[in-house]
Biotite code that builds the C-alpha atoms (Angstrom):
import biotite.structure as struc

atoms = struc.array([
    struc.Atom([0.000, 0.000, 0.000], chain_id="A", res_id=1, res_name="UNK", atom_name="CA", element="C"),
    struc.Atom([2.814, 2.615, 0.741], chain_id="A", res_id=2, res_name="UNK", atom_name="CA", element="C"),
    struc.Atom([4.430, 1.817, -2.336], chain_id="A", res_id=3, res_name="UNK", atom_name="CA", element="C"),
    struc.Atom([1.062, 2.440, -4.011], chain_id="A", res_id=4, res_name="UNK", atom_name="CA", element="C"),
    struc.Atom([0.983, 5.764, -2.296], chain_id="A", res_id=5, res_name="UNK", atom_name="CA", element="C"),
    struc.Atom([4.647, 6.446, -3.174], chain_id="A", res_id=6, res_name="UNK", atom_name="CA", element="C"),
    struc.Atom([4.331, 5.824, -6.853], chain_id="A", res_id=7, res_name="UNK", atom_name="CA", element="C"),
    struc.Atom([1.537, 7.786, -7.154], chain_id="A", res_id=8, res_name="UNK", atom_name="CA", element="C"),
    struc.Atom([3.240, 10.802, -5.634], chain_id="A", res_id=9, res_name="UNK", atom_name="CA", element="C"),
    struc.Atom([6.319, 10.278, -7.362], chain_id="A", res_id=10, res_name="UNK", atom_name="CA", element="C"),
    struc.Atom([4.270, 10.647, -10.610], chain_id="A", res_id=11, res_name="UNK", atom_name="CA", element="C"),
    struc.Atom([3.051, 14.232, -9.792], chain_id="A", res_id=12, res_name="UNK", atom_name="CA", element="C"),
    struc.Atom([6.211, 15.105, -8.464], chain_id="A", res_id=13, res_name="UNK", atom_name="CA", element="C"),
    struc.Atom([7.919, 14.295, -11.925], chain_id="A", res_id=14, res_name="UNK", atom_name="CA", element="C"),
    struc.Atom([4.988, 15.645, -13.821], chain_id="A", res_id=15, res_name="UNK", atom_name="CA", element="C"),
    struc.Atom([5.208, 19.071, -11.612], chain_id="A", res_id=16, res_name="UNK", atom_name="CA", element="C"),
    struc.Atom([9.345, 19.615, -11.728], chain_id="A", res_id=17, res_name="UNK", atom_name="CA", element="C"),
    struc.Atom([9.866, 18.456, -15.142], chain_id="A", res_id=18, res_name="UNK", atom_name="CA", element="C"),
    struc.Atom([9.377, 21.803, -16.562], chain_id="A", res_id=19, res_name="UNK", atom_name="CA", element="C"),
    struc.Atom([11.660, 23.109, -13.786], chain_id="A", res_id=20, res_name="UNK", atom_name="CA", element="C"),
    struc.Atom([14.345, 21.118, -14.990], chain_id="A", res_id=21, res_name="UNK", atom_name="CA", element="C"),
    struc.Atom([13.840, 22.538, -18.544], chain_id="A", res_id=22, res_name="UNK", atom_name="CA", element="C"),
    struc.Atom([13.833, 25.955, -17.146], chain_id="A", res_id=23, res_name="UNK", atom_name="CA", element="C"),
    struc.Atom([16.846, 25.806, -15.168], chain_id="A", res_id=24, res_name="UNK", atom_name="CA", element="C"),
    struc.Atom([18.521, 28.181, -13.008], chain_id="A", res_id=25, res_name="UNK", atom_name="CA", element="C"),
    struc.Atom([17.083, 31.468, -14.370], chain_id="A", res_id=26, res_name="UNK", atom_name="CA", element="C"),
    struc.Atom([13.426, 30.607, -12.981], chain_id="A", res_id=27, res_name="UNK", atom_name="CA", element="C"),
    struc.Atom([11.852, 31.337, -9.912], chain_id="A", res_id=28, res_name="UNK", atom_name="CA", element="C"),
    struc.Atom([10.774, 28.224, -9.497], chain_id="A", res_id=29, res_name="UNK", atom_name="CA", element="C"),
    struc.Atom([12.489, 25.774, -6.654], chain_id="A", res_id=30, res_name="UNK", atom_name="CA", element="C"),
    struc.Atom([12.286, 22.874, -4.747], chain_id="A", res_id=31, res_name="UNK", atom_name="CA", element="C"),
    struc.Atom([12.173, 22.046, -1.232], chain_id="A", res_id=32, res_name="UNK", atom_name="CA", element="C"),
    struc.Atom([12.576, 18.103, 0.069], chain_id="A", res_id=33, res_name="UNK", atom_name="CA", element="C"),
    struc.Atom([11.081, 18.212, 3.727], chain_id="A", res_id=34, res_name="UNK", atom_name="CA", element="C"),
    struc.Atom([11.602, 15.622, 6.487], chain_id="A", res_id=35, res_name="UNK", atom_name="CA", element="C"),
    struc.Atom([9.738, 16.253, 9.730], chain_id="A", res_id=36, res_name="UNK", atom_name="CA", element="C"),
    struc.Atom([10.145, 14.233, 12.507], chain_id="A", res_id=37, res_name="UNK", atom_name="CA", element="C"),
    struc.Atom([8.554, 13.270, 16.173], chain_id="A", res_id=38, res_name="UNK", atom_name="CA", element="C"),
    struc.Atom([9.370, 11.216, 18.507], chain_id="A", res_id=39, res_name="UNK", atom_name="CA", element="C"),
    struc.Atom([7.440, 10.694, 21.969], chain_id="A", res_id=40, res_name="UNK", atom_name="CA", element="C"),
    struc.Atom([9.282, 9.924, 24.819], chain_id="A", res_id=41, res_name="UNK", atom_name="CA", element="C"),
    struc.Atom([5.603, 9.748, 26.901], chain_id="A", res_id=42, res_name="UNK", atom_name="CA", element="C"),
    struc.Atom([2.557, 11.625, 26.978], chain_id="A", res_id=43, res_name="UNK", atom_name="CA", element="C"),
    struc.Atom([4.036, 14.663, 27.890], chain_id="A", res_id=44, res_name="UNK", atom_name="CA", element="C"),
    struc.Atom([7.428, 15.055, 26.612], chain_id="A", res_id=45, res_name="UNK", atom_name="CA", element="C"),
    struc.Atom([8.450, 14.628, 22.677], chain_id="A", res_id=46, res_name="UNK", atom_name="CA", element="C"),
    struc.Atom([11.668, 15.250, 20.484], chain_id="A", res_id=47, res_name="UNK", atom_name="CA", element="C"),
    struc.Atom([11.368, 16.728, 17.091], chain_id="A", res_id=48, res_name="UNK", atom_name="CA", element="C"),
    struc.Atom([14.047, 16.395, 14.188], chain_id="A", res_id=49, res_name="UNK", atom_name="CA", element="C"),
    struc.Atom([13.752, 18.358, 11.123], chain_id="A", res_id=50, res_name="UNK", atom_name="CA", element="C"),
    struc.Atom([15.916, 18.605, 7.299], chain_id="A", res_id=51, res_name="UNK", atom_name="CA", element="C"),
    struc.Atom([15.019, 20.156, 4.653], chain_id="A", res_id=52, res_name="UNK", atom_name="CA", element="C"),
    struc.Atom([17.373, 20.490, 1.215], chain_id="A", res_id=53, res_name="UNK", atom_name="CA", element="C"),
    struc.Atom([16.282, 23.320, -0.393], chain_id="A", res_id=54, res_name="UNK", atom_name="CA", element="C"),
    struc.Atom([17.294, 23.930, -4.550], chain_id="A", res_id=55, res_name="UNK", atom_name="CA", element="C"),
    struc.Atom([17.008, 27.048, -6.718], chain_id="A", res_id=56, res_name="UNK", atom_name="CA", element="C"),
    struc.Atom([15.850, 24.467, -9.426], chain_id="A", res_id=57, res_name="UNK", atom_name="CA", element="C"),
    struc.Atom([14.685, 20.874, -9.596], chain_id="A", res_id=58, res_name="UNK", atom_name="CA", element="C"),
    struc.Atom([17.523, 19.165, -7.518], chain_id="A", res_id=59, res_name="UNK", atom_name="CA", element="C"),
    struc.Atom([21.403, 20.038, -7.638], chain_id="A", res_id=60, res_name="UNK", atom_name="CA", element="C"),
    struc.Atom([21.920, 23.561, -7.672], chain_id="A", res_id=61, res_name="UNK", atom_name="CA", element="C"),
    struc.Atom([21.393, 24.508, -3.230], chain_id="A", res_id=62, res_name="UNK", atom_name="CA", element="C"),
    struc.Atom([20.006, 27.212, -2.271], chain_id="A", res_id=63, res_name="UNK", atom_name="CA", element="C"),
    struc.Atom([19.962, 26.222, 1.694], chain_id="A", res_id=64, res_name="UNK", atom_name="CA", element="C"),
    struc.Atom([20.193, 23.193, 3.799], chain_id="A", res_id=65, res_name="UNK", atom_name="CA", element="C"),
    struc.Atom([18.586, 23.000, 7.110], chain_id="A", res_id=66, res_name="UNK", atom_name="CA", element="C"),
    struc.Atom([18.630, 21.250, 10.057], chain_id="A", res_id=67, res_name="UNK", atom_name="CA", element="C"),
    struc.Atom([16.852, 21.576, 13.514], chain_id="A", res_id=68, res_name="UNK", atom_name="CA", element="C"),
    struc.Atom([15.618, 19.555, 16.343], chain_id="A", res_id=69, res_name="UNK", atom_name="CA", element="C"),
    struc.Atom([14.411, 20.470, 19.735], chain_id="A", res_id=70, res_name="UNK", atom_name="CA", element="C"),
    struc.Atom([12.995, 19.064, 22.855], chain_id="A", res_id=71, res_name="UNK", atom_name="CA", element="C"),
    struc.Atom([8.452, 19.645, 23.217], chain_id="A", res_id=72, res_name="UNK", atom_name="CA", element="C"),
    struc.Atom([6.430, 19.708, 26.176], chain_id="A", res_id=73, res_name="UNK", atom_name="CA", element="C"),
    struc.Atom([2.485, 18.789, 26.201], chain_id="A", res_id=74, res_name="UNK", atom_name="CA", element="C"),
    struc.Atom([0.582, 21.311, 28.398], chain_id="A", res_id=75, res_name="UNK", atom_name="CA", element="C"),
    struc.Atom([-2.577, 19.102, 27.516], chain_id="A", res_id=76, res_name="UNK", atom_name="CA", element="C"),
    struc.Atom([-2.589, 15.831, 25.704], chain_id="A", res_id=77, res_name="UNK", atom_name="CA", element="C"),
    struc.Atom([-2.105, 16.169, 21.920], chain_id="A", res_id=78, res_name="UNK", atom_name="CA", element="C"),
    struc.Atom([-3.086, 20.400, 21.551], chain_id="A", res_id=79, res_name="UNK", atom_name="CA", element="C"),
    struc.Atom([-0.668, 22.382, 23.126], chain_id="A", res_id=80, res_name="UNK", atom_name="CA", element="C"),
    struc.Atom([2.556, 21.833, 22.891], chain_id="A", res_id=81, res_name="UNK", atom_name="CA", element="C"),
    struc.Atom([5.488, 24.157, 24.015], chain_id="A", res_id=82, res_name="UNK", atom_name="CA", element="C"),
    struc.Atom([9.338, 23.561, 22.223], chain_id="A", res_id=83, res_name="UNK", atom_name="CA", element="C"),
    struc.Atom([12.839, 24.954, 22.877], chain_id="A", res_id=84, res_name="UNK", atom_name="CA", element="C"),
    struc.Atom([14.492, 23.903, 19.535], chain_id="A", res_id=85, res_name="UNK", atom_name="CA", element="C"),
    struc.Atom([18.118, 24.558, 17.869], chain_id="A", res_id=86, res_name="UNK", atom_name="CA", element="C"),
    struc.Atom([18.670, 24.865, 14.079], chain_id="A", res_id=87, res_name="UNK", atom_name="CA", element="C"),
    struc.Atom([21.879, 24.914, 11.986], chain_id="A", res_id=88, res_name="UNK", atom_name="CA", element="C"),
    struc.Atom([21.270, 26.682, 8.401], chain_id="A", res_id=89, res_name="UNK", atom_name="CA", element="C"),
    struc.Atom([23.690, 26.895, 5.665], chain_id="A", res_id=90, res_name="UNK", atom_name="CA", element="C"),
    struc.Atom([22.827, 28.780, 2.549], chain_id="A", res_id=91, res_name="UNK", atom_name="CA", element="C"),
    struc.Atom([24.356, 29.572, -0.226], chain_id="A", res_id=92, res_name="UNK", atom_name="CA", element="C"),
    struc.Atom([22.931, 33.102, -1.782], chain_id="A", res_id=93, res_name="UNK", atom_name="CA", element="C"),
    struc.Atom([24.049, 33.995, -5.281], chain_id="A", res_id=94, res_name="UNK", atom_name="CA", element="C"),
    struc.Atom([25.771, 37.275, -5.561], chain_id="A", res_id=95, res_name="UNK", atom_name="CA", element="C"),
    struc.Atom([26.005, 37.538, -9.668], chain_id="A", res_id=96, res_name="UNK", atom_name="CA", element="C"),
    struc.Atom([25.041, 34.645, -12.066], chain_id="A", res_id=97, res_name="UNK", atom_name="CA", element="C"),
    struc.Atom([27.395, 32.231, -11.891], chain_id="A", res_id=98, res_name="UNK", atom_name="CA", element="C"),
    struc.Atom([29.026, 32.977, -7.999], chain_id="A", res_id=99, res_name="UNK", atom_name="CA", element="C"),
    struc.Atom([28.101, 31.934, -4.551], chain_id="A", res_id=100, res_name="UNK", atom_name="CA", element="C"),
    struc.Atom([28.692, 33.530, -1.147], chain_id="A", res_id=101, res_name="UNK", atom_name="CA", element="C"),
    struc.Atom([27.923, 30.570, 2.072], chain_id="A", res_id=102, res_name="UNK", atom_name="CA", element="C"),
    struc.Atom([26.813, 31.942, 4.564], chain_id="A", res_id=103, res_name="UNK", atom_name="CA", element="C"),
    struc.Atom([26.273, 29.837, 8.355], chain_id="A", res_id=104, res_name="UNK", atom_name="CA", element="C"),
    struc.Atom([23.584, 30.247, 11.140], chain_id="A", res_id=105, res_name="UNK", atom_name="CA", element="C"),
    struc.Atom([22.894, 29.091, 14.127], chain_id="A", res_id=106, res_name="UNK", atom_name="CA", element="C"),
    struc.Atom([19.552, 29.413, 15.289], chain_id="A", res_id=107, res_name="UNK", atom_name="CA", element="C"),
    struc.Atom([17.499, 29.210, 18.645], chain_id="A", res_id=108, res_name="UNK", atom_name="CA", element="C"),
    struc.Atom([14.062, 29.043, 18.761], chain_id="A", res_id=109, res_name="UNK", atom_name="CA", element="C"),
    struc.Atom([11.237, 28.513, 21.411], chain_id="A", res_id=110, res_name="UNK", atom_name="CA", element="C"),
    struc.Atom([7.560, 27.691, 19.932], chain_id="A", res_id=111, res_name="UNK", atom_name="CA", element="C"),
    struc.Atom([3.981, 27.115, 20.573], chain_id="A", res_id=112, res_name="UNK", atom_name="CA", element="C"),
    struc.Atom([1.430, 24.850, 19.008], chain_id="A", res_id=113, res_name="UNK", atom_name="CA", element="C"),
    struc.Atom([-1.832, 25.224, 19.313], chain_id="A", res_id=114, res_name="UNK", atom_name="CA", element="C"),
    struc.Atom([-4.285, 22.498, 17.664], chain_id="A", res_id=115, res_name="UNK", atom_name="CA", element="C"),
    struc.Atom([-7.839, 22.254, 17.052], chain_id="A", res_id=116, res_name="UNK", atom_name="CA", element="C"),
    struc.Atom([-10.916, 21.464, 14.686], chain_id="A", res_id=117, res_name="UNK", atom_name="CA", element="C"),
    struc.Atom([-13.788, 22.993, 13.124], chain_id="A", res_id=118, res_name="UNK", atom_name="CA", element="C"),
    struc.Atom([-16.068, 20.275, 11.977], chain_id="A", res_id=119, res_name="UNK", atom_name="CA", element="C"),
    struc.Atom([-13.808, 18.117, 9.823], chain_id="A", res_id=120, res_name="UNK", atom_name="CA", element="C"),
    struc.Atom([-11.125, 21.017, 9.152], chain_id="A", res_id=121, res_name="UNK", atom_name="CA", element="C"),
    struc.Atom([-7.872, 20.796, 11.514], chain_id="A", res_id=122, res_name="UNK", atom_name="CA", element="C"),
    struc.Atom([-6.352, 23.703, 12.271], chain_id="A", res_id=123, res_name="UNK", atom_name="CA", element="C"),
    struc.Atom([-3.474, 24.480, 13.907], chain_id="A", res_id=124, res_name="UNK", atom_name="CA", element="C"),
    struc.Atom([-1.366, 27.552, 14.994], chain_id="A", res_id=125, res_name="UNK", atom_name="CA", element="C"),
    struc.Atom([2.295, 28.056, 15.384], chain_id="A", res_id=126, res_name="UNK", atom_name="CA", element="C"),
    struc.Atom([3.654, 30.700, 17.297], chain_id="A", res_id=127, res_name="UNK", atom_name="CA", element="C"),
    struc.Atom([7.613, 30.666, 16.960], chain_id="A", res_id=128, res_name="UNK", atom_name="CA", element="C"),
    struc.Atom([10.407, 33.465, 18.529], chain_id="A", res_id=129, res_name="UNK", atom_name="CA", element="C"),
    struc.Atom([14.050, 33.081, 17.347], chain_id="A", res_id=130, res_name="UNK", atom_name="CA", element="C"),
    struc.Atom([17.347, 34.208, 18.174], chain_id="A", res_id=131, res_name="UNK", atom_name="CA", element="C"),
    struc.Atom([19.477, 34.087, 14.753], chain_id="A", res_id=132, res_name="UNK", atom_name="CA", element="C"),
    struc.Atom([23.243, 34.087, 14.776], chain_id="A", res_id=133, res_name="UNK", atom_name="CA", element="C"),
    struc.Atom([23.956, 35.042, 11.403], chain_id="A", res_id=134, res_name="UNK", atom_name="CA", element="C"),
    struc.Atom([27.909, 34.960, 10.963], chain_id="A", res_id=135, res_name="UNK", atom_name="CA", element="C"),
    struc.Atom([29.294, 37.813, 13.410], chain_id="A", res_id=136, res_name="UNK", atom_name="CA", element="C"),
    struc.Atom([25.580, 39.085, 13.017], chain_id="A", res_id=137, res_name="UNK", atom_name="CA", element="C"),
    struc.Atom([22.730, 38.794, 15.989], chain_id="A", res_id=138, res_name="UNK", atom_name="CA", element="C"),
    struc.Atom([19.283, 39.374, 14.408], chain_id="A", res_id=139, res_name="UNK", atom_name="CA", element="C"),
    struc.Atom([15.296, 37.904, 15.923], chain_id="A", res_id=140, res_name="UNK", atom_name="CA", element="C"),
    struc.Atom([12.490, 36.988, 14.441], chain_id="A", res_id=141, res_name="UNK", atom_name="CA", element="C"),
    struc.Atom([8.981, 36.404, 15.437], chain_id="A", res_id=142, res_name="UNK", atom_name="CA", element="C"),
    struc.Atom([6.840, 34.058, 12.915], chain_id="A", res_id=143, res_name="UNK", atom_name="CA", element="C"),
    struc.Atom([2.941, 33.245, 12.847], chain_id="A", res_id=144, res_name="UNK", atom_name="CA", element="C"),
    struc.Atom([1.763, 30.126, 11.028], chain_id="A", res_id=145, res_name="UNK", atom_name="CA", element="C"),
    struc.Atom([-1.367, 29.231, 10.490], chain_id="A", res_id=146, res_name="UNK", atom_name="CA", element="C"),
    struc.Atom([-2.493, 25.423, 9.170], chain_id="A", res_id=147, res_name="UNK", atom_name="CA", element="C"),
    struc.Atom([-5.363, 24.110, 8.109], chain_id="A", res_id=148, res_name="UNK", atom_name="CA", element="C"),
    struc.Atom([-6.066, 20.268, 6.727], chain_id="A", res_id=149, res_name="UNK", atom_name="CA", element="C"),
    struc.Atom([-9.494, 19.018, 5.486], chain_id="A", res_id=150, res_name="UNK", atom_name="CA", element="C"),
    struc.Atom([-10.155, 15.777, 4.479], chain_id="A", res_id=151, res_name="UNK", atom_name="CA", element="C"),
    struc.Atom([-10.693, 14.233, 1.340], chain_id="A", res_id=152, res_name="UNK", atom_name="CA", element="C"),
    struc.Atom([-11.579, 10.824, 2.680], chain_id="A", res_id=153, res_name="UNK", atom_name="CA", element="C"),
    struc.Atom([-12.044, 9.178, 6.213], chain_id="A", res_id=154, res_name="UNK", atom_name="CA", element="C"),
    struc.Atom([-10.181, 6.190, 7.024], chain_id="A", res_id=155, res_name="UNK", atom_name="CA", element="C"),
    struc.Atom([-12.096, 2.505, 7.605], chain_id="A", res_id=156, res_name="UNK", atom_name="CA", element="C"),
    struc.Atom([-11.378, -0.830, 9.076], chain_id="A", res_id=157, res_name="UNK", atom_name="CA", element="C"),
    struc.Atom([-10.612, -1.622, 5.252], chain_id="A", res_id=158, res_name="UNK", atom_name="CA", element="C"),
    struc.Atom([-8.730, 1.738, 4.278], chain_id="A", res_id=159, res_name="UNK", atom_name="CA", element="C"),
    struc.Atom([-6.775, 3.409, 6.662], chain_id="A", res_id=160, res_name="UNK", atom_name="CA", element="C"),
    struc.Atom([-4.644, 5.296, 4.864], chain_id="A", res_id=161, res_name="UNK", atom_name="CA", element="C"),
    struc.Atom([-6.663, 9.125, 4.314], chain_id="A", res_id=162, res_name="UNK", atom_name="CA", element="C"),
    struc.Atom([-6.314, 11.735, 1.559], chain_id="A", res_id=163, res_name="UNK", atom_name="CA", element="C"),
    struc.Atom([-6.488, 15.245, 2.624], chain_id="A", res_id=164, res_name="UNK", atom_name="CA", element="C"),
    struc.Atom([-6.037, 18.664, 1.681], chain_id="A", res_id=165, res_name="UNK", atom_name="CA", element="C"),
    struc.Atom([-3.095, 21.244, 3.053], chain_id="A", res_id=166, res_name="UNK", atom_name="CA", element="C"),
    struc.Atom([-3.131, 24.808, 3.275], chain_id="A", res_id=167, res_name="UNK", atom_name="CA", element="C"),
    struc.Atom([-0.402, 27.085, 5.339], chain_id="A", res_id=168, res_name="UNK", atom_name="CA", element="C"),
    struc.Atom([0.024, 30.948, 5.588], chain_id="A", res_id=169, res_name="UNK", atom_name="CA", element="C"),
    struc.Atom([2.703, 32.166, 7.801], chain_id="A", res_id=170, res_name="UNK", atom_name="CA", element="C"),
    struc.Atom([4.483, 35.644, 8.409], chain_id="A", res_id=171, res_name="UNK", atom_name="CA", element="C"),
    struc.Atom([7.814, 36.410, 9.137], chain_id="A", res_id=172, res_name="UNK", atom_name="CA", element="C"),
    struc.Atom([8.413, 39.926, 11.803], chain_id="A", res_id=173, res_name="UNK", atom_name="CA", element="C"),
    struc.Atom([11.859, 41.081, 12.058], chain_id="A", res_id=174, res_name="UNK", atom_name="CA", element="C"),
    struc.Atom([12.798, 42.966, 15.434], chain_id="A", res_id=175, res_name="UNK", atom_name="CA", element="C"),
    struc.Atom([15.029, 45.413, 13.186], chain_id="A", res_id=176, res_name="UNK", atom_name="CA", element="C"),
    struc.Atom([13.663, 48.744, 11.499], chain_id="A", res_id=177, res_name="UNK", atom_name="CA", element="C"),
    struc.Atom([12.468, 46.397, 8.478], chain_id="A", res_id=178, res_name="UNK", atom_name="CA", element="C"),
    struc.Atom([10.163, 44.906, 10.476], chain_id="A", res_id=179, res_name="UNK", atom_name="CA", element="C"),
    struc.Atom([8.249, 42.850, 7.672], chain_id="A", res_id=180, res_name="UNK", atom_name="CA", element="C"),
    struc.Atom([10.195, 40.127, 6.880], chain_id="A", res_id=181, res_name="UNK", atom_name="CA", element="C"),
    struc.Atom([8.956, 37.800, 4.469], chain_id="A", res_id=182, res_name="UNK", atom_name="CA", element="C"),
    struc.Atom([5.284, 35.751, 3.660], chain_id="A", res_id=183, res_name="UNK", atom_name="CA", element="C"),
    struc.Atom([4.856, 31.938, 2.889], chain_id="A", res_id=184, res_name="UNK", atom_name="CA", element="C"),
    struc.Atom([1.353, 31.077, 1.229], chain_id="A", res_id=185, res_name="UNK", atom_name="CA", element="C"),
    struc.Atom([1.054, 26.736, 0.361], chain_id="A", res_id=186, res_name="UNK", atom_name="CA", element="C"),
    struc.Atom([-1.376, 24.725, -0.808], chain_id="A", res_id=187, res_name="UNK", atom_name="CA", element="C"),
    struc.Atom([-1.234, 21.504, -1.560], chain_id="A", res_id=188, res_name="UNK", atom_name="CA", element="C"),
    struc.Atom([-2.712, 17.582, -1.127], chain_id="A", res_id=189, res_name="UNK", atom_name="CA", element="C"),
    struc.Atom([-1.128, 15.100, 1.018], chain_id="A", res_id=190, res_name="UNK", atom_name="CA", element="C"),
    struc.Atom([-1.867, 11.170, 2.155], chain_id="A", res_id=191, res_name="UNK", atom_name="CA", element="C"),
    struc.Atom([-1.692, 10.020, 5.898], chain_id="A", res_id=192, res_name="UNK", atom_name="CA", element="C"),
    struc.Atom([-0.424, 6.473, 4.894], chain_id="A", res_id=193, res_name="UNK", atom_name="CA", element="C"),
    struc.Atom([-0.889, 5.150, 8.627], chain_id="A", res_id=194, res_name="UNK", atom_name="CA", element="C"),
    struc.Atom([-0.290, 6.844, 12.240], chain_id="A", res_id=195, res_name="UNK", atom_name="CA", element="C"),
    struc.Atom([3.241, 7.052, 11.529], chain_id="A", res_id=196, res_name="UNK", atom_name="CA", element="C"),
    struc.Atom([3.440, 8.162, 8.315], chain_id="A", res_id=197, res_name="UNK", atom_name="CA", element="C"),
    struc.Atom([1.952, 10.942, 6.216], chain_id="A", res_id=198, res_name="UNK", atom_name="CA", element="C"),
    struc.Atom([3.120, 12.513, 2.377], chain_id="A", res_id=199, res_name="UNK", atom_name="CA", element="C"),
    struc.Atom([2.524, 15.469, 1.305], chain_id="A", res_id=200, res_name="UNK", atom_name="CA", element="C"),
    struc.Atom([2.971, 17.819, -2.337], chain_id="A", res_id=201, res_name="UNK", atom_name="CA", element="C"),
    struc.Atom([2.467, 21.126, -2.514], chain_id="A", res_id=202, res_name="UNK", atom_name="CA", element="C"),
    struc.Atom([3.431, 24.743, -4.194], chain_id="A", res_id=203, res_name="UNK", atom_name="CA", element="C"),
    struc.Atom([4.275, 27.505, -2.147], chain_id="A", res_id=204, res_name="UNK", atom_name="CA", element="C"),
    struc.Atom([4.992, 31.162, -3.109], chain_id="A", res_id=205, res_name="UNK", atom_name="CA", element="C"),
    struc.Atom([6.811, 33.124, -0.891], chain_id="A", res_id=206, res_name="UNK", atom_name="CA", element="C"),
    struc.Atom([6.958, 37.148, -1.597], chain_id="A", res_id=207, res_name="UNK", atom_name="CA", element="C"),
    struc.Atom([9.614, 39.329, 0.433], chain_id="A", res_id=208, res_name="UNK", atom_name="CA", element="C"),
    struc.Atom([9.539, 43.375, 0.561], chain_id="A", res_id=209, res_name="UNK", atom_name="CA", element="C"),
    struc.Atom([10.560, 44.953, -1.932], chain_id="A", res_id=210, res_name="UNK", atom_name="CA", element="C"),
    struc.Atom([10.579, 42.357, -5.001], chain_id="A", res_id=211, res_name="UNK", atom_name="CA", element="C"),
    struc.Atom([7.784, 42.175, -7.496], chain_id="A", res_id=212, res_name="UNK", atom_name="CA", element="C"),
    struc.Atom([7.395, 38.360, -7.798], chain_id="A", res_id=213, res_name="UNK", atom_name="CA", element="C"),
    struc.Atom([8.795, 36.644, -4.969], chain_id="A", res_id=214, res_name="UNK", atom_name="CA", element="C"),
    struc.Atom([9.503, 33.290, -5.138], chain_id="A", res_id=215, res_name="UNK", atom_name="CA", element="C"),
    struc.Atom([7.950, 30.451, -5.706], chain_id="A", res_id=216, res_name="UNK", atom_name="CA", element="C"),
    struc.Atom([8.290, 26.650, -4.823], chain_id="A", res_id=217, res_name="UNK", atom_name="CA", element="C"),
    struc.Atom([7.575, 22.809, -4.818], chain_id="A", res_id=218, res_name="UNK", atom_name="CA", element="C"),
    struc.Atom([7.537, 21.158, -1.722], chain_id="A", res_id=219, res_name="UNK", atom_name="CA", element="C"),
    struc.Atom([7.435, 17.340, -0.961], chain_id="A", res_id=220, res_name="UNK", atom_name="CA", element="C"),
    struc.Atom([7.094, 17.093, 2.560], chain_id="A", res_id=221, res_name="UNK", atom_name="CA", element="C"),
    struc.Atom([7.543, 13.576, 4.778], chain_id="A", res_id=222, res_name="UNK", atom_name="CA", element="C"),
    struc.Atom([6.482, 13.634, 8.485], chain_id="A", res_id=223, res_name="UNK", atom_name="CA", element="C"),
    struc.Atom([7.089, 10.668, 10.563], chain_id="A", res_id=224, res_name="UNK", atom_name="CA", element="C"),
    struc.Atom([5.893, 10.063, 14.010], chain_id="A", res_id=225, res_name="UNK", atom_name="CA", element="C"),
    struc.Atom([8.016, 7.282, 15.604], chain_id="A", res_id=226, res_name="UNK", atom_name="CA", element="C"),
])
């Protein structure tokens, strides 16, 4: 069944990037390959591991590599959930067409999630402060995110695996002069394979102050609970 799942993903994926790879670097058009991660120690306390390898095209061509993990707390069962987390961000930022500058960060954050549903729509709410060391640079952040997931079908005795759709907006606040930051907008239709496992596609446009048309990009997004 998960290779059913897989394949069938896999086929939109290559139908969507395709034309990316025609494209090539010149387009606005990227790629982000997500891995989320939980893992719950008991009913209160959880550990969350993150990467994501993020292209200016297709695959091959970096634009930033991520990694985080952190430590959660459960102020009630499942809902609220509070997280001191650490994240290590390399990037490497064009500075004319054909050079590269890397630049490092390391990152602490502290975040809130909130969870709950509206009928069959889950929605959930991510408040997140961070304290960015950016080179010999000190910069914060505050970011909003707001979820939402609605199902496509419900899961049986027979069927358990449940299609769904994904939608995200979140904001990005800078604590300098600049204080907007940047906006993510996603949409996009995922499968909750079993309790541990759930695939998602999506397209995500991201617009920063300042620049006309933003960015935009494909995301294929894993989360595993284990």
């Amino acid at each position: 069944m998960i290779n059913k799942i897989l394949k069938q993903l896999v086929t939109v994926s290559a139908m969507v990037l395709l034309p990316i790879l025609l494209v090539g670097q010149d387009s606005n058009l990227g790629n982000w390959l997500i891995y989320i991660g939980s893992k719950k120690v008991n009913d209160r306390w959880n550990i969350h591991n993150e990467v994501q390898y993020r292209n200016y095209n297709a695959i091959g061509d970096l634009e930033q590599l991520l990694l985080r993990t952190g430590v959660g707390y459960n102020l009630t069962p499942g809902n609220n959930n509070f997280l001191l987390g650490y994240g290590f961000i390399r990037s490497e930022n064009y500075v004319n067409a054909d050079d590269k500058v890397v630049v490092n960060e390391h990152r602490i954050f502290q975040q809130f999630v909130t969870k709950h549903k509206i009928s069959k729509l889950k929605v959930q709410h991510r408040y997140r402060f961070e304290q960015r060391f950016v080179e010999d640079d000190f910069r914060m952040r505050f970011r909003y995110f707001l979820a939402a997931n609605y199902p496509l079908t419900m899961p049986s005795e027979e069927k358990t695996q449940e299609w769904y759709l994904s939608a995200y907006n979140e904001v990005f606040l800078n604590s300098e002069v600049s204080v907007f930051d940047r906006n993510r907008l996603y949409g996009g239709v995922g499968c909750r394979v079993n309790k541990n496992l759930r695939l998602e596609l999506g397209y995500m446009n991201q617009f920063f102050p300042g620049e006309g048309n933003g960015r935009d990009q494909i995301n294929l997004i894993g989360f595993v609970n284990f």
